[in-house]
C-alpha positions in Angstrom: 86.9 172.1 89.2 87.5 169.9 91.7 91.1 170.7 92.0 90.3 174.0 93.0 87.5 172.5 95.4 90.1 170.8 97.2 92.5 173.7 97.4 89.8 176.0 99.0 89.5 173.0 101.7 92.9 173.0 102.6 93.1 176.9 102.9 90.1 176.5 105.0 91.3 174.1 107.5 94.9 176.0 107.7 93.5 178.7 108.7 91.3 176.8 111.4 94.1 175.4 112.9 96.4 178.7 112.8 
């Protein structure tokens, strides 16, 4: 789903900028 594609991206990049 691309929903969840998009969800996983923004975890991603959170925890790159934490």
């Amino acid at each position: 789903e691309l929903t969840d594609l998009k969800k996983t991206l923004i975890v991603e990049v959170e925890q790159l900028k934490s």
